[in-house]
C-alpha positions in Angstrom: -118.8 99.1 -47.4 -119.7 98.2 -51.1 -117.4 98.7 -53.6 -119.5 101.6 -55.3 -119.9 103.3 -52.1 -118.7 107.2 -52.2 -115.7 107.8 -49.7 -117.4 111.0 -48.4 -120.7 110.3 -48.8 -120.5 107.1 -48.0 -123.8 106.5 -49.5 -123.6 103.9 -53.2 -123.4 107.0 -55.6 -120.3 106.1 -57.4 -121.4 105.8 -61.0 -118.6 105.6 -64.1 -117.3 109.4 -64.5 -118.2 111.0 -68.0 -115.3 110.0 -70.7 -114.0 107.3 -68.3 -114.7 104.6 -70.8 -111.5 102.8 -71.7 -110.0 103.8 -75.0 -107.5 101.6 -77.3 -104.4 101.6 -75.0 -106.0 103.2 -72.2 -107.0 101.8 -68.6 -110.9 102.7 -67.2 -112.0 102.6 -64.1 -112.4 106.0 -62.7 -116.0 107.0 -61.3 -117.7 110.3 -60.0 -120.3 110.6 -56.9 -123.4 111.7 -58.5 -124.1 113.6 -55.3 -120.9 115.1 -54.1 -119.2 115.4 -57.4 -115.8 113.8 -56.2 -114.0 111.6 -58.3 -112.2 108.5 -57.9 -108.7 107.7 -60.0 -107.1 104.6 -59.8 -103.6 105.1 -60.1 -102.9 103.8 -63.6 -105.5 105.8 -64.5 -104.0 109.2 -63.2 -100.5 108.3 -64.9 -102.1 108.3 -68.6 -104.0 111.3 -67.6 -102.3 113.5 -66.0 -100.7 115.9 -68.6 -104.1 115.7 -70.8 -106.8 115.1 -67.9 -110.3 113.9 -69.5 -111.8 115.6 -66.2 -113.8 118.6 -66.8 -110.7 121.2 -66.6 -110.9 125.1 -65.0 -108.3 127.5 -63.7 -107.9 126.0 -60.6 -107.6 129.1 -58.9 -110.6 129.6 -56.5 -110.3 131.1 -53.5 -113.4 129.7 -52.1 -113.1 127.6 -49.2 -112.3 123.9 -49.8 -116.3 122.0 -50.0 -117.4 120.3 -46.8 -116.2 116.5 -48.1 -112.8 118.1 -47.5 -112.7 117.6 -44.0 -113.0 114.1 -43.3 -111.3 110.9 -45.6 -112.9 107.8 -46.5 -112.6 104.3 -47.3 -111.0 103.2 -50.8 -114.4 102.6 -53.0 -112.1 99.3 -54.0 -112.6 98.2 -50.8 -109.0 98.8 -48.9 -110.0 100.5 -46.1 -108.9 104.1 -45.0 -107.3 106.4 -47.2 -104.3 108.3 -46.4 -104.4 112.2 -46.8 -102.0 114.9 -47.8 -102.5 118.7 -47.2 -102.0 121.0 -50.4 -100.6 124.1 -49.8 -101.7 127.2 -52.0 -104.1 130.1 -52.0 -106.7 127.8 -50.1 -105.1 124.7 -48.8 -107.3 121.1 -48.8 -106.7 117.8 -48.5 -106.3 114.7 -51.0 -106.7 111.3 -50.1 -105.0 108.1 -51.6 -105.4 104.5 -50.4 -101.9 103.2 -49.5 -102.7 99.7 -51.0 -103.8 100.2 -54.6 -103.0 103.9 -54.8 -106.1 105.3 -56.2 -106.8 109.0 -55.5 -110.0 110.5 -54.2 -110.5 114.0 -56.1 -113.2 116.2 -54.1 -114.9 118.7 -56.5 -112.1 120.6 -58.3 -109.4 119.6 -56.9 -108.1 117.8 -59.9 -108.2 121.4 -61.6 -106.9 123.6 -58.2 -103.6 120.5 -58.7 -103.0 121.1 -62.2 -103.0 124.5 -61.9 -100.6 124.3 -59.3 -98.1 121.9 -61.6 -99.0 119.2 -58.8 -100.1 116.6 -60.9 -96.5 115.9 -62.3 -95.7 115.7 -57.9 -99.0 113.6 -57.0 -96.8 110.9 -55.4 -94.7 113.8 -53.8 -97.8 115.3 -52.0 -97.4 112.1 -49.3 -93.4 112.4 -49.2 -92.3 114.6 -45.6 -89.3 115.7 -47.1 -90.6 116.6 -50.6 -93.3 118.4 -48.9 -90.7 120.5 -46.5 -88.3 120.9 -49.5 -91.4 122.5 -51.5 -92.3 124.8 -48.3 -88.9 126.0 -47.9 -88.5 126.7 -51.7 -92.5 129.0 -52.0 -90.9 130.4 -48.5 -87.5 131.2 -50.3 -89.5 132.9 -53.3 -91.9 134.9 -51.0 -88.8 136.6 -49.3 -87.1 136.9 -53.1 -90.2 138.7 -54.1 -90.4 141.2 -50.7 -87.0 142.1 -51.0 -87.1 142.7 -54.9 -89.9 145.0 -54.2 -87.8 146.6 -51.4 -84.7 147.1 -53.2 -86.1 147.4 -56.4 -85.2 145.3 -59.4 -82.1 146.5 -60.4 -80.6 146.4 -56.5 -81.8 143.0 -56.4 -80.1 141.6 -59.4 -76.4 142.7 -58.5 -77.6 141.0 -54.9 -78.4 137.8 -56.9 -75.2 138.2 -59.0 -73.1 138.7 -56.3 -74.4 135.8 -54.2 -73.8 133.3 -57.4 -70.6 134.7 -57.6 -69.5 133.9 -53.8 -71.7 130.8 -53.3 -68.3 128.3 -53.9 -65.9 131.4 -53.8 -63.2 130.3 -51.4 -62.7 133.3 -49.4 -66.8 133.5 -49.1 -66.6 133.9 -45.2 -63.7 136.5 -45.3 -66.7 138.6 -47.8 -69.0 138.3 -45.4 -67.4 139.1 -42.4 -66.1 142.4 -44.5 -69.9 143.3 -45.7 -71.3 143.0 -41.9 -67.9 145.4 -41.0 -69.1 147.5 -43.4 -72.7 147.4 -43.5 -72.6 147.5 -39.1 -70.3 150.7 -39.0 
C-alpha cells in the first residue's frame, strides 16, 4: 500500500492536515483523510502538540457511538505494516491505533479531542501499557465506589470514613481496629 494511502479507508486520501505545515522548531508531517476525516501523527509530532494541539479542538465529550473506521486498524500510511490498537475507556469507549515501528498514531474523527478531554494525551504511550491500563481501571473503579458511598453516607459521614482510614492505613495496631469495628458493627 502507498505511502499516502488512508489506514481505514485504505483508499490514497491522505492529504497534509490543515496547520500541519512545519513551523521554526517544529516537525511536519501529520496528514488528514479527506474522506474519513482521521488523522495521522507521527510521534514527534504528537510530543510538541499535545498540550497545545493545532487539531481542530471540541469538548470531547460525545456520547455518540465511536464512527464506523473504529472497528477495524490499518496499516502505518509510512509504510510499516499493521498498527497496534488500544481500547479507551470512557463514556463511549474506541480504539486508537499506533504502529509499533515508528510510533505514529492514527486519530479517527475526534478522537484527538474525546483524549484530551480525558487528560489522555499526557498517557498516550500508557494507553498500550497492561499494567498502566489495569492500574487506571482499578483507580475510575475505586472513585466510582468513593462517589456511591459518599452519596450513601452523605458527605460529612464520608469524610470522618476517609479520615479514619488515613489515620489507620500505617497505624500498627490497624488489624486489632478492624477486627474491633466488625465486633462491633456484626453484633
Amino acid at each position: 500500500m502507498c505511502a499516502t494511502a488512508c489506514p481505514k479507508c485504505r483508499k490514497p486520501t491522505l492529504e497534509l492536515a490543515p496547520g500541519a505545515l512545519a513551523e521554526p522548531g517544529k516537525p511536519a508531517g501529520s496528514r488528514q483523510c479527506s474522506v474519513c476525516r482521521g488523522l495521522w501523527l507521527p510521534r514527534s509530532l504528537i510530543e510538541y502538540w499535545q498540550h497545545d494541539p493545532f487539531v481542530e479542538t471540541g469538548t470531547g465529550e460525545s456520547t455518540a457511538p465511536p464512527p464506523l473506521e473504529d472497528r477495524r486498524t490499518g496499516l502505518c500510511p509510512d509504510g510499516h505494516g499493521i498498527m497496534i490498537r488500544a481500547k479507551v475507556n470512557g463514556p463511549v469507549s474506541f480504539y486508537i491505533e499506533r504502529c509499533a515501528l515508528c510510533r505514529g498514531v492514527w486519530f479517527d474523527r475526534g478522537e484527538w479531542q474525546k483524549l484530551a478531554a480525558q487528560h489522555f494525551l499526557d498517557h498516550l504511550d500508557d494507553l498500550w501499557d497492561p499494567q498502566w491500563k489495569k492500574r487506571h481501571r482499578k483507580e475510575a473503579s475505586q472513585r466510582s465506589l468513593d462517589e456511591a458511598l459518599g452519596q450513601e453516607l452523605g458527605s460529612e459521614l464520608f469524610a470522618d470514613l476517609e479520615r479514619l482510614t488515613q489515620a489507620l492505613r500505617r497505624h500498627p495496631a490497624r488489624a486489632q481496629v478492624l477486627a474491633w469495628l466488625g465486633e462491633r458493627l456484626g453484633g
